[in-house]
N, C-alpha and C positions, 0 to 999 in steps of 0.2 A: 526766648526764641533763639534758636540755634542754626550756625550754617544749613545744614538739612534745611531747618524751614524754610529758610530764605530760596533757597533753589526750590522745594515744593512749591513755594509762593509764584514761581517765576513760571513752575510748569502748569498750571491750573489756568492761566490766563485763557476765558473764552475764545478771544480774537485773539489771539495768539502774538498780541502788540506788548510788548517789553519796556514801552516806554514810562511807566509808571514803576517799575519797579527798582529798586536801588541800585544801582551803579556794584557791580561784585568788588572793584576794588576799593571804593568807600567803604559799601557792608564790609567789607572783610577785617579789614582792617582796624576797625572802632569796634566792631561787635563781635570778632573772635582774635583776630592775630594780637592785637594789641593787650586784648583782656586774658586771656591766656598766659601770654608771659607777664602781668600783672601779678594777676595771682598765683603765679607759681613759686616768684622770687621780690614782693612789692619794694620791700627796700631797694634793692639792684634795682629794678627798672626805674623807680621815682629818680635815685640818686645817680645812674645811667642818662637819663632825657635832661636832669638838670646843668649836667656838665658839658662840659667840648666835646665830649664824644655822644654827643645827641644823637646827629648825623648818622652818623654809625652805626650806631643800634638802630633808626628807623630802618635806615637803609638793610641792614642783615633780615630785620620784621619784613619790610617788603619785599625779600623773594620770598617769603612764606606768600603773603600775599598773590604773587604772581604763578607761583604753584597752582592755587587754589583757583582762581580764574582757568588759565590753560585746562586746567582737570575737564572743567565744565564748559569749555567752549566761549571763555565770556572774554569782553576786552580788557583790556587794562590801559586806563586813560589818562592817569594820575601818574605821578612819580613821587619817588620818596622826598626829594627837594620840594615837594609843594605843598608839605608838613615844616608847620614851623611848632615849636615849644617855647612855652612862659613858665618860666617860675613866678608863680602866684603864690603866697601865703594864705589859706585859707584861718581865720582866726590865728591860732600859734602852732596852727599845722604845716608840716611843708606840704607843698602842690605840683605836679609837674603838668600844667593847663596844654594839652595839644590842640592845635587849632587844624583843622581840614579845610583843601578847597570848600570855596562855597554849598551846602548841601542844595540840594535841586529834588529833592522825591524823599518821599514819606519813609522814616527809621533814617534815611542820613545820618550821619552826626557833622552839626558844626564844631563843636568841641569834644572833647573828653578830657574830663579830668579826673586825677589819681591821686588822692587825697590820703598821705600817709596819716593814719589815726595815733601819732604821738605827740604829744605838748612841747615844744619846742623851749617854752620858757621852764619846763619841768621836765626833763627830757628819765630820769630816774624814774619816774613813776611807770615808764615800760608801757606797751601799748595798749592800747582796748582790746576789750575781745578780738574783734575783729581788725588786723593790722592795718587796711586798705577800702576805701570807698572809693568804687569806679562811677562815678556819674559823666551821662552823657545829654548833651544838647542836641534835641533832632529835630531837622523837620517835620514840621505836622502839615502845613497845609498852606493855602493862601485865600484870603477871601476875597471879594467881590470886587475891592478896591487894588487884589495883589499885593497886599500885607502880608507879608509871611510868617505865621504861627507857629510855635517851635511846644516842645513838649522834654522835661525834665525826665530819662530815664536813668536806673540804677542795676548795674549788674552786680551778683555775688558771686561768692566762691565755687558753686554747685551750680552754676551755669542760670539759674533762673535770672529772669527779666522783670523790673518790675515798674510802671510808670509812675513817675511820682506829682503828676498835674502839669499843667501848663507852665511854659517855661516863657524868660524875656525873650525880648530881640535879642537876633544871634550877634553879641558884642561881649564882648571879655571880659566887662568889668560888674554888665548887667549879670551875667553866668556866674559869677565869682561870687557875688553878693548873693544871690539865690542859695546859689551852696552852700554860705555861712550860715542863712539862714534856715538852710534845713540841716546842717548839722548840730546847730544850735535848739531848733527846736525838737530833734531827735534825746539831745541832752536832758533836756526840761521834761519829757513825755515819757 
């Protein structure tokens, strides 16, 4: 799912109530600006977020961001300060773990992570097919109790979206472990 959708998604609404739908400068930012320059340049961007100049690069990301909202009329609620980064080591991966305000409506992302596909203790060996895993933690829902259910997806290079099942509570360390082990069991398969 692509920007486009996202604003179809937004015009379709019966009742013409916006409230369900994702926040443009959340979406925007997890599910294009960020993934975008991802895959354009994944080394730069991982080794960009994991330095002192995190800031900086989110911050240049979000006037793209705020572009994209004005275009369509939408607000912008968020600021780039209210993005923080973890360097997480995924197995002997480097990681650059972005955390987002709280997500509140279905495709949010409470995280994304940028999972450079090189061996760290083998770093010679050069990378996988694929240099870069964008995995995202999103809201999915809340049940009866207001538990809130989160769902593991993964973007590629060619824009498609693909969910990968139910994800943990939205916590860093639960999201981290998930990823190992779907990178691990991607290994094996």
């Amino acid at each position: 799912m692509g920007l486009l959708d996202f604003f179809a998604r937004r015009t379709r609404s019966k009742d013409g109530d916006r409230e369900e739908a994702p926040r443009c400068d959340h979406y925007s930012f997890a599910h294009v600006v960020l993934r975008d320059a991802a895959f354009q340049n994944p080394v730069q961007i991982v080794t960009e977020l994991a330095s002192s100049e995190a800031q900086t690069r989110i911050a240049a990301l979000w006037e793209t961001v705020e572009h994209i909202c004005e275009e369509h009329g939408e607000a912008v609620t968020l600021a780039p300060e209210d993005i923080l980064i973890h360097k997480v080591p995924i197995g002997a991966c480097p990681c650059a773990l972005v955390e987002l305000p709280a997500a509140a409506r279905k495709t949010e992302a409470f995280f994304v992570a940028l999972v450079l596909r090189i061996d760290l203790n083998n770093p010679d060996a050069g990378f996988d097919i694929e240099p870069l895993r964008y995995l995202t933690l999103e809201f999915s829902a809340t049940n009866s109790i207001d538990e809130v259910r989160t769902v593991i997806g993964e973007w590629h290079r060619d824009g498609t979206h693909h969910s990968l099942g139910s994800g943990p509570e939205p916590d860093i360390a639960a999201f981290a472990a998930s990823i190992e082990k779907i990178l691990t069991s991607r290994k094996l398969g």
